[in-house]
C-alpha positions as YAML, in Angstrom:
chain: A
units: angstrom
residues:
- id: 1
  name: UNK
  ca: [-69.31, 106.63, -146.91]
- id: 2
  name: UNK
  ca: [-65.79, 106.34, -149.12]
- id: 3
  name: UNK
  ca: [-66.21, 107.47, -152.70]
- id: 4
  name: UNK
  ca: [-65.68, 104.20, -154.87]
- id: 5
  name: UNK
  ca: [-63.56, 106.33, -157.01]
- id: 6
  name: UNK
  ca: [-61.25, 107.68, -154.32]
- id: 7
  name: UNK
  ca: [-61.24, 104.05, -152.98]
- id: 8
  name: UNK
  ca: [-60.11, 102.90, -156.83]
- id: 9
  name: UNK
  ca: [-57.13, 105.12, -157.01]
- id: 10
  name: UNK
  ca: [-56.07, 104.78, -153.35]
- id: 11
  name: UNK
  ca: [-55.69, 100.69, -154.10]
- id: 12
  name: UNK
  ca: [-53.97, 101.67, -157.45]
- id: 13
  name: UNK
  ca: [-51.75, 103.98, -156.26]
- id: 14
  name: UNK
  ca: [-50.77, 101.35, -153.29]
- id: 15
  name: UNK
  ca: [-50.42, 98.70, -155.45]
- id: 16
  name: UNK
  ca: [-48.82, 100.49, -157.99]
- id: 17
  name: UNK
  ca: [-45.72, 101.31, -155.57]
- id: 18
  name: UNK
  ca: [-45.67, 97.75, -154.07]
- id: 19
  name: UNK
  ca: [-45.40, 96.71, -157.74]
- id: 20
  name: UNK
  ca: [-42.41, 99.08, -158.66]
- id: 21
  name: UNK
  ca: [-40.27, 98.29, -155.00]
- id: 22
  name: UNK
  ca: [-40.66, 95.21, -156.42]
- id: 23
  name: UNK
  ca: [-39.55, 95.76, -159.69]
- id: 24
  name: UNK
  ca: [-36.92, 98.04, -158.69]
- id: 25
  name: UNK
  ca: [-35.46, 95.92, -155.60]
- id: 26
  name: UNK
  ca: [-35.65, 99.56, -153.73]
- id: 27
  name: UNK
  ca: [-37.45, 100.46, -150.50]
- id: 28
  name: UNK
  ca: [-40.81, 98.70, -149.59]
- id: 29
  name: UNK
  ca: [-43.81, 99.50, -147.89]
- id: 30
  name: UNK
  ca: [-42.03, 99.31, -144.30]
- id: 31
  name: UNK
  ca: [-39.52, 102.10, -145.14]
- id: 32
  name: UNK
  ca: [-36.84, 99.78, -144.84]
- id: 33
  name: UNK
  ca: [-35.05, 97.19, -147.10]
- id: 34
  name: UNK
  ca: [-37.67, 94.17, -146.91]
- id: 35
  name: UNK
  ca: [-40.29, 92.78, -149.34]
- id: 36
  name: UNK
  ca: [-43.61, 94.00, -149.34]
- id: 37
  name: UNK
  ca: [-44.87, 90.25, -147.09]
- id: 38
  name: UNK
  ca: [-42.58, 91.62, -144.17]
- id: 39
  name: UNK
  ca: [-45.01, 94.64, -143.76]
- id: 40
  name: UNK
  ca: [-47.99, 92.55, -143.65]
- id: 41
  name: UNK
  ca: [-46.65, 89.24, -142.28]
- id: 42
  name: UNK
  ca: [-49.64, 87.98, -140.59]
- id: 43
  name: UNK
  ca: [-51.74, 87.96, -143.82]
- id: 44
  name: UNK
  ca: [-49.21, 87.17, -146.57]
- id: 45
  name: UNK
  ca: [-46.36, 85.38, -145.32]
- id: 46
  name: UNK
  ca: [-46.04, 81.27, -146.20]
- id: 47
  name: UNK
  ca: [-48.97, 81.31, -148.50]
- id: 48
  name: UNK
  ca: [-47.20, 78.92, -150.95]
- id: 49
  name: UNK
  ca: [-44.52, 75.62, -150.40]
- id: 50
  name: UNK
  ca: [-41.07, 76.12, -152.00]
- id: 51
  name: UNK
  ca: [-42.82, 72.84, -154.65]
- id: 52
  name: UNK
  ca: [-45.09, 75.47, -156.27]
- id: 53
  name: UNK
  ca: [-43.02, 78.27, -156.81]
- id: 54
  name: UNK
  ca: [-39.64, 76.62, -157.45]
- id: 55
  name: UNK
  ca: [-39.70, 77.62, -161.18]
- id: 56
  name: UNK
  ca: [-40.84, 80.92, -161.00]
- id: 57
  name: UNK
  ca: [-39.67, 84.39, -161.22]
- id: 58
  name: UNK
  ca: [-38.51, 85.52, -158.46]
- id: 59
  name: UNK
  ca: [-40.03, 88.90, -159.23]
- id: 60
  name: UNK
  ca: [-43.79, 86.87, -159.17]
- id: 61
  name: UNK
  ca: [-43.32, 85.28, -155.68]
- id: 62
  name: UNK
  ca: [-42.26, 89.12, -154.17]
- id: 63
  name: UNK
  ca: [-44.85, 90.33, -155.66]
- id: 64
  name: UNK
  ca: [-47.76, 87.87, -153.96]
- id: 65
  name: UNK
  ca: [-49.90, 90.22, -151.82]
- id: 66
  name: UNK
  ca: [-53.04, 87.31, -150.99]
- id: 67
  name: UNK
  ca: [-53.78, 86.06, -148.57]
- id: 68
  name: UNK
  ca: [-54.10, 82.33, -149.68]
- id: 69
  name: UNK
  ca: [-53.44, 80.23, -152.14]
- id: 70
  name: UNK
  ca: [-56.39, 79.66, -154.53]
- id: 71
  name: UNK
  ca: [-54.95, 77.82, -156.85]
- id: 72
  name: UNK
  ca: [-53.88, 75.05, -154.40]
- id: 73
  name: UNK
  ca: [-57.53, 75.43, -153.58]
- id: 74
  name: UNK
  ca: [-59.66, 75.58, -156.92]
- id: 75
  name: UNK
  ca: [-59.13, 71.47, -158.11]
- id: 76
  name: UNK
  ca: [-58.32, 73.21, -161.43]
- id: 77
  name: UNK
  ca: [-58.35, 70.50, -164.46]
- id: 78
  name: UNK
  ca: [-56.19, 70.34, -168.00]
- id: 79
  name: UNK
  ca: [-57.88, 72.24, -170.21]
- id: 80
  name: UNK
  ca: [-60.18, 74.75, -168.32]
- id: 81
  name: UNK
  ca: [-60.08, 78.46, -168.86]
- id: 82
  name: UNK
  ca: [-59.44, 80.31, -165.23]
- id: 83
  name: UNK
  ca: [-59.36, 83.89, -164.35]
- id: 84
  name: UNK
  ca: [-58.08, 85.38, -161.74]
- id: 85
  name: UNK
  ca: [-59.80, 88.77, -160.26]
- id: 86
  name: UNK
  ca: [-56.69, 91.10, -159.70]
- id: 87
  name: UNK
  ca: [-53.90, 89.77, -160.99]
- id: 88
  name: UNK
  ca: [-51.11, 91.73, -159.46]
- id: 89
  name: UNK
  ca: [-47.95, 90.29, -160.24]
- id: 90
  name: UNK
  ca: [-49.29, 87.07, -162.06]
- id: 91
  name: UNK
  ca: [-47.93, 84.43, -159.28]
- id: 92
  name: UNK
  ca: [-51.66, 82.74, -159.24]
- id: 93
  name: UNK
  ca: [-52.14, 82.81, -163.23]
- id: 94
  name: UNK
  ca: [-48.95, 81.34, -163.59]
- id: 95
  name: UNK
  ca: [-49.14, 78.82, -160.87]
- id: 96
  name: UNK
  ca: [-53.25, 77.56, -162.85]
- id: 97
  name: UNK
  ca: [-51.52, 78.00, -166.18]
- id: 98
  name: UNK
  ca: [-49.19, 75.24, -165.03]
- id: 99
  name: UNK
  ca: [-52.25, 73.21, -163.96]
- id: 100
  name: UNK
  ca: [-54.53, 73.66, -166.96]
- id: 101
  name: UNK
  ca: [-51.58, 72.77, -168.97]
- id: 102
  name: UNK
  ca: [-51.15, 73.59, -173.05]
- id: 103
  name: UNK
  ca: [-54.40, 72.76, -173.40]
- id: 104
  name: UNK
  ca: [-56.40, 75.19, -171.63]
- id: 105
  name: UNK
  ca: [-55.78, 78.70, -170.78]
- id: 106
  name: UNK
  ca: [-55.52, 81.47, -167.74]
- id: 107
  name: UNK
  ca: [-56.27, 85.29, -167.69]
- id: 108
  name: UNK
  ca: [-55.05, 87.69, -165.02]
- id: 109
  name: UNK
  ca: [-57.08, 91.21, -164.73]
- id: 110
  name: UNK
  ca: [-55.45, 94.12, -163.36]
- id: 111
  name: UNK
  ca: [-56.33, 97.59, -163.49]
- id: 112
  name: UNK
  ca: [-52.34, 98.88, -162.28]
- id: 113
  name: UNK
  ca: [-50.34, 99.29, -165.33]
- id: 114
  name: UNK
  ca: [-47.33, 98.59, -163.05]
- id: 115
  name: UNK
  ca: [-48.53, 95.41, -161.89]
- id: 116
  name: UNK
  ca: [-49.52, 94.44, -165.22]
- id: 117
  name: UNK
  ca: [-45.56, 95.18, -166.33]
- id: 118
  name: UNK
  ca: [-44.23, 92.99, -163.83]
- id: 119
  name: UNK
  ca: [-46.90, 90.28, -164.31]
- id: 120
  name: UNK
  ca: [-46.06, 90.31, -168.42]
- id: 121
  name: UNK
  ca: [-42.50, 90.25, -167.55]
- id: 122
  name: UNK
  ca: [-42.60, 87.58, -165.30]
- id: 123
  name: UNK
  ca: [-44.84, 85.68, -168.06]
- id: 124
  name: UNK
  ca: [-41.86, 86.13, -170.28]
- id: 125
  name: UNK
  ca: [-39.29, 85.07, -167.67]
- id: 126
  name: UNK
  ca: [-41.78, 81.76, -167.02]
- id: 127
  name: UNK
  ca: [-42.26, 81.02, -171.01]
- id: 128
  name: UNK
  ca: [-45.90, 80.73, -170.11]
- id: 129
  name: UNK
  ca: [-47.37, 80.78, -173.29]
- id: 130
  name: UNK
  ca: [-50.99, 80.20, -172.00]
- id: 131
  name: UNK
  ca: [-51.50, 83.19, -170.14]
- id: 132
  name: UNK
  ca: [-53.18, 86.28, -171.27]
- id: 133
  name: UNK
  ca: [-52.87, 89.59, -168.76]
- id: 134
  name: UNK
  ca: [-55.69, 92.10, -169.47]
- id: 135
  name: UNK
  ca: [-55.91, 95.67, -168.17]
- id: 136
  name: UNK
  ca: [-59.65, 96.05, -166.45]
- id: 137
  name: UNK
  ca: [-61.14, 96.50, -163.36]
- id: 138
  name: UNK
  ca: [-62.78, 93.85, -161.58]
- id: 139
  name: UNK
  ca: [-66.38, 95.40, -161.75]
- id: 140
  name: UNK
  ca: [-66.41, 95.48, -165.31]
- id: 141
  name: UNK
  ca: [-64.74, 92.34, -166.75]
- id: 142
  name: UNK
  ca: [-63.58, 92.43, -170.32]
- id: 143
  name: UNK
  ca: [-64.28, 89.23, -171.44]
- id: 144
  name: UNK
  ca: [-67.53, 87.74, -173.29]
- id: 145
  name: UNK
  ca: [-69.92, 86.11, -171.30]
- id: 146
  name: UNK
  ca: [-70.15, 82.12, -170.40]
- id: 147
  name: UNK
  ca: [-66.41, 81.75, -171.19]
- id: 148
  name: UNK
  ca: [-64.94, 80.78, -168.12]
- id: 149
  name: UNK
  ca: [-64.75, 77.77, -166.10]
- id: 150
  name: UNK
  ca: [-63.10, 78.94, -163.28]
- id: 151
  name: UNK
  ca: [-62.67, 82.33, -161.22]
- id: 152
  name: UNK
  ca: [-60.18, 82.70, -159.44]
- id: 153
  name: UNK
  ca: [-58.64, 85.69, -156.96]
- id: 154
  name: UNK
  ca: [-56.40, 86.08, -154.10]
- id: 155
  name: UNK
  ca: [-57.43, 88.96, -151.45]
- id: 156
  name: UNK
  ca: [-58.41, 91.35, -153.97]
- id: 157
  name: UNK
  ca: [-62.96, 91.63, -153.75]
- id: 158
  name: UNK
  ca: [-62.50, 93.35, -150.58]
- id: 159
  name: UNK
  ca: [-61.03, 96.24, -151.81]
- id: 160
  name: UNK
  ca: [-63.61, 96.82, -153.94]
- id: 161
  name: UNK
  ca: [-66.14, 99.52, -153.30]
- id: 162
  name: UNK
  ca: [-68.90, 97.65, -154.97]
- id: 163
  name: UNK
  ca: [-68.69, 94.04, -154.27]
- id: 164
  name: UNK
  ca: [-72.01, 93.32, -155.95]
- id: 165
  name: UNK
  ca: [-71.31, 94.28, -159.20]
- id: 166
  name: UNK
  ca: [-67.89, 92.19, -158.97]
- id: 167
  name: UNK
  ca: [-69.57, 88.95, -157.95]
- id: 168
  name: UNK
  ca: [-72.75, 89.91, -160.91]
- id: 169
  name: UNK
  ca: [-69.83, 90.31, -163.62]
- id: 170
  name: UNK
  ca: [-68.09, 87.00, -161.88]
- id: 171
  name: UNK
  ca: [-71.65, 85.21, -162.65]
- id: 172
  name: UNK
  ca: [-71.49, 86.74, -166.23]
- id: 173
  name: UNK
  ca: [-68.36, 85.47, -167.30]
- id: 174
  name: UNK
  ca: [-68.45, 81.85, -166.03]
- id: 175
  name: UNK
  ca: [-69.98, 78.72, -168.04]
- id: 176
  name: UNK
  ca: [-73.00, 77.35, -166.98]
- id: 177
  name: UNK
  ca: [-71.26, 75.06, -164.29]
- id: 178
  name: UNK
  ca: [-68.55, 76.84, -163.86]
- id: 179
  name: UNK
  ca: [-67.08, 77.68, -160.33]
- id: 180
  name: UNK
  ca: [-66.15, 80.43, -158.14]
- id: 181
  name: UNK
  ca: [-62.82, 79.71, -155.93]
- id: 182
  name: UNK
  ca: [-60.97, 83.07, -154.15]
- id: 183
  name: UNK
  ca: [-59.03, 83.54, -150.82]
- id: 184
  name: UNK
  ca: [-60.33, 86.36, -149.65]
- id: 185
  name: UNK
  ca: [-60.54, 88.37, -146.30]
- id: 186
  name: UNK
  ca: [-63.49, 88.06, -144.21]
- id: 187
  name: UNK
  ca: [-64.61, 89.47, -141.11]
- id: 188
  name: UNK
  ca: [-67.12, 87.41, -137.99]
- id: 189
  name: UNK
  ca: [-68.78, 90.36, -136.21]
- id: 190
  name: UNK
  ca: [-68.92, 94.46, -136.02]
- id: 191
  name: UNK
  ca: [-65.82, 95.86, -136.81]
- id: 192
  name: UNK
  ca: [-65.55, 99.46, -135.07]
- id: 193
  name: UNK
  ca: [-66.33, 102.48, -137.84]
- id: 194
  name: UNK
  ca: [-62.54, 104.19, -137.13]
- id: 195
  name: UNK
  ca: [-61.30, 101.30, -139.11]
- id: 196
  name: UNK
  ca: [-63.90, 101.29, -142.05]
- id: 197
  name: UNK
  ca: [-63.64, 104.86, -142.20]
- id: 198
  name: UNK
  ca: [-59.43, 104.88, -142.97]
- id: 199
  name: UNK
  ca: [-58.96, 104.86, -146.64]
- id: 200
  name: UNK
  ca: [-55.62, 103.40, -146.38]
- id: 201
  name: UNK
  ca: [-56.53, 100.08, -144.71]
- id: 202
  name: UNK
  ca: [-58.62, 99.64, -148.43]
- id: 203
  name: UNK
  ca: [-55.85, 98.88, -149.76]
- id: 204
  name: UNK
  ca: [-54.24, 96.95, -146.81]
- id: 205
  name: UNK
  ca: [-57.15, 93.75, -147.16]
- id: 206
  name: UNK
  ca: [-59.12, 95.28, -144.09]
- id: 207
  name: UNK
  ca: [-61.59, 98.06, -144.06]
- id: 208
  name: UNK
  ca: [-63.04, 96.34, -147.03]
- id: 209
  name: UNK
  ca: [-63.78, 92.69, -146.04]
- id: 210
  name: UNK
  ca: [-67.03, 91.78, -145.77]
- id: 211
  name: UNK
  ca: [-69.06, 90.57, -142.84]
- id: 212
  name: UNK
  ca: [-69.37, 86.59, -143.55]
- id: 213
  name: UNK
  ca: [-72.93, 86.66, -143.77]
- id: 214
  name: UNK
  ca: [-73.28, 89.27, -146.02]
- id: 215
  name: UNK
  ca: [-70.25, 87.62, -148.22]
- id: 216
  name: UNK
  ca: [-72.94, 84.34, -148.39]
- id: 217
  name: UNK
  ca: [-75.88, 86.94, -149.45]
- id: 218
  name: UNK
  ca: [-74.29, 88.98, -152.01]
- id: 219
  name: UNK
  ca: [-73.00, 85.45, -153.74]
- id: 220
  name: UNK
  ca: [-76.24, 84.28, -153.86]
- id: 221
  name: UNK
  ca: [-77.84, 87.45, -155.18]
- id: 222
  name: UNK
  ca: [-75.32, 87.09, -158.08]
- id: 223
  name: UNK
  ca: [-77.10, 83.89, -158.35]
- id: 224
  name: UNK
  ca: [-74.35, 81.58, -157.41]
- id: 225
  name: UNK
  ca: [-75.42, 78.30, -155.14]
- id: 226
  name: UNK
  ca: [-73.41, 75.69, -153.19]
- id: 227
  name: UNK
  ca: [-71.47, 79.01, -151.34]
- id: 228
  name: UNK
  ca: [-69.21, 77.67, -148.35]
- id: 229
  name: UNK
  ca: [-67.02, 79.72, -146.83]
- id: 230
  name: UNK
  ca: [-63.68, 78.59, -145.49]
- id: 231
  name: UNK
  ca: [-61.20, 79.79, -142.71]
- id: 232
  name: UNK
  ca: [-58.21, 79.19, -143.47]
- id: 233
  name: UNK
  ca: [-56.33, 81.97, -141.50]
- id: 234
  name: UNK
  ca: [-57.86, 83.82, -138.45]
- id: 235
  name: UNK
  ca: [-56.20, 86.79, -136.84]
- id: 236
  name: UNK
  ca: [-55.43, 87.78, -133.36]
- id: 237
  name: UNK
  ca: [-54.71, 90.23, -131.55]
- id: 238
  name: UNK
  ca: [-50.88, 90.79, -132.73]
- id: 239
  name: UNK
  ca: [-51.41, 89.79, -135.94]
- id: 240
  name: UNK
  ca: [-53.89, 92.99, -135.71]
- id: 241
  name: UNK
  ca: [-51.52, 94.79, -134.15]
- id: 242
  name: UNK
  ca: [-48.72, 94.47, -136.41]
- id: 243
  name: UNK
  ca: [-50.96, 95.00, -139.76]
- id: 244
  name: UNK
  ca: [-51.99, 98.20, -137.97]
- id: 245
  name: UNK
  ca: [-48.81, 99.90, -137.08]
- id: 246
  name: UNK
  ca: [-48.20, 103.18, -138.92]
- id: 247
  name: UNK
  ca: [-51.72, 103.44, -140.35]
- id: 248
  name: UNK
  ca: [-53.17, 106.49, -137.84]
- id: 249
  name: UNK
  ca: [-55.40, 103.33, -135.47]
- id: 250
  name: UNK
  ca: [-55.21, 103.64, -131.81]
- id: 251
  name: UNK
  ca: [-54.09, 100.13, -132.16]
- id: 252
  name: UNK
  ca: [-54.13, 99.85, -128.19]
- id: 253
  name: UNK
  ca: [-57.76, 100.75, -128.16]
- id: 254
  name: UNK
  ca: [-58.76, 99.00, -131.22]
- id: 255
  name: UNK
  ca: [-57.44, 95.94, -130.97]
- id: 256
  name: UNK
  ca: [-59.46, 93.72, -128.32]
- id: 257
  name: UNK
  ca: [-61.81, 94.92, -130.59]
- id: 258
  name: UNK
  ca: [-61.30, 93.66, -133.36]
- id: 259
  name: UNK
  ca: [-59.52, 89.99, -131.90]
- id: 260
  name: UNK
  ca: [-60.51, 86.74, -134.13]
- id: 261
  name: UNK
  ca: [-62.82, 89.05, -136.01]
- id: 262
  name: UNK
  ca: [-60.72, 89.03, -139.07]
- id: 263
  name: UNK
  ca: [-59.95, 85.66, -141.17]
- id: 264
  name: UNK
  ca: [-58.51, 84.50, -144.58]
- id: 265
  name: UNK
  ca: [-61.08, 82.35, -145.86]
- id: 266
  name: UNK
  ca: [-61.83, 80.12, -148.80]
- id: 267
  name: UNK
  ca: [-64.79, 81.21, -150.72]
- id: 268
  name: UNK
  ca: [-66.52, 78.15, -153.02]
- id: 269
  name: UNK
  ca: [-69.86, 78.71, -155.03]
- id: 270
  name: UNK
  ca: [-70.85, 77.65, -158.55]
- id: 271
  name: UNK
  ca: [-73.33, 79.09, -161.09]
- id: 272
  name: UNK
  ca: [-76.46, 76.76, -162.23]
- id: 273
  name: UNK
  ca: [-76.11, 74.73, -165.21]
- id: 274
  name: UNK
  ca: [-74.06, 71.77, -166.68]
- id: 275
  name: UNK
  ca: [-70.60, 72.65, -167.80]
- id: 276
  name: UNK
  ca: [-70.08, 71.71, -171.52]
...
């Protein structure tokens, strides 16, 4: 079983460098001159229209590492409060600040102090003035409870060791009413242990995506009800492939294994209660 701690710094360490290649315009993840998308094409690539990120940073669209588009997704409303779960470089915050308007308010958490640079910086660069980035990590959320209307978050509760705890402190957090809305990776099926067992695919929106079924029970152990689960992407056999290349996976021998198993979904649930 991975350590949650040696899981932590592995996705901070990843995300960390994606963040600074970004920053930096020098080498990505692919060892060549590309943005960090090209290396994971299948999952990332065309996630937004040229409409929604037309007036912003440059920096904040490189930067995108989902695998949706939650904020397309979440029916967010002038004047709610969103947050999104790992932040990276604030393209999603940004993007529901716009929507929420002057009136209401959005929060990225991020525990990468690199990501958190480029996500202030591209706040700057935007003139967002509604949009708070806090350092954090997602099991522990530093904000009071019954505060938020909507959570948000873009391929980032698989890579967490303890899912659980990230969907209790999700429950926490929101207003009676409020609403749970992420893009997240899921997998239909048994994925074969050589794949759960590489560290590096943690941090690659993989190894750590849970089985659909499971995704349903741990939401509703959090207490959340009305969970639906959306596909909105699901992978084949090259798109498994390519994601693979260069990570140590007998791709060859993994890959009818692992065909369709693996989609981008859109997650929906809501906690109890009347929103005030």
């Amino acid at each position: 079983m991975n350590n949650s701690d040696d899981i932590r710094e592995v996705v901070k360490e990843k995300y960390g460098q994606a963040a600074l290649a970004v920053s930096t315009g020098k080498t990505s993840c692919c060892g060549k001159k590309s943005t960090w998308q090209d290396c994971c094409d299948s999952i990332t690539s065309n996630l937004y229209d040229a409409g929604q990120t037309r007036e912003l940073p440059e920096e904040a669209v490189l930067a995108s590492l989902g695998c949706g588009n939650p904020t397309a997704l979440a029916e967010l409303h002038p004047g709610e409060t969103v947050l999104d779960l790992g932040s990276g470089g604030g393209i999603d915050v940004l993007l529901s600040a716009k929507r929420v308007g002057p009136a209401g308010k959005a929060y990225g958490l991020d525990m990468t102090d690199e990501m958190l640079a480029l996500a202030r910086e591209n706040q700057r660069k935007a003139g967002a003035e509604n949009v708070e980035f806090l350092k954090g990590e997602i099991e522990n959320i530093p904000l009071p409870g019954n505060t938020i209307d909507v959570i948000i978050s873009n391929c980032v509760i698989n890579l967490s060791a303890d899912k659980g705890r990230v969907l209790a402190e999700a429950f926490r957090v929101l207003k009676p009413g409020g609403r749970v809305a992420v893009s997240d990776v899921v997998v239909r099926g048994e994925i074969p242990a050589e794949i759960r067992r590489n560290m590096e695919l943690w941090a690659g929106c993989v190894a750590g995506a849970l089985e659909e079924s499971e995704y349903r029970a741990k939401l509703a152990a959090a207490g959340f009800r009305g969970i639906s689960i959306e596909p909105t992407r699901i992978y084949q056999i090259e798109d498994i492939r390519q994601f693979l290349a260069g990570q140590g996976v007998d791709v060859d021998a993994i890959a009818p294994l692992v065909d369709g198993k693996f989609m981008s979904a859109f997650i929906r649930a809501s906690k109890p209660g009347s929103a005030e």
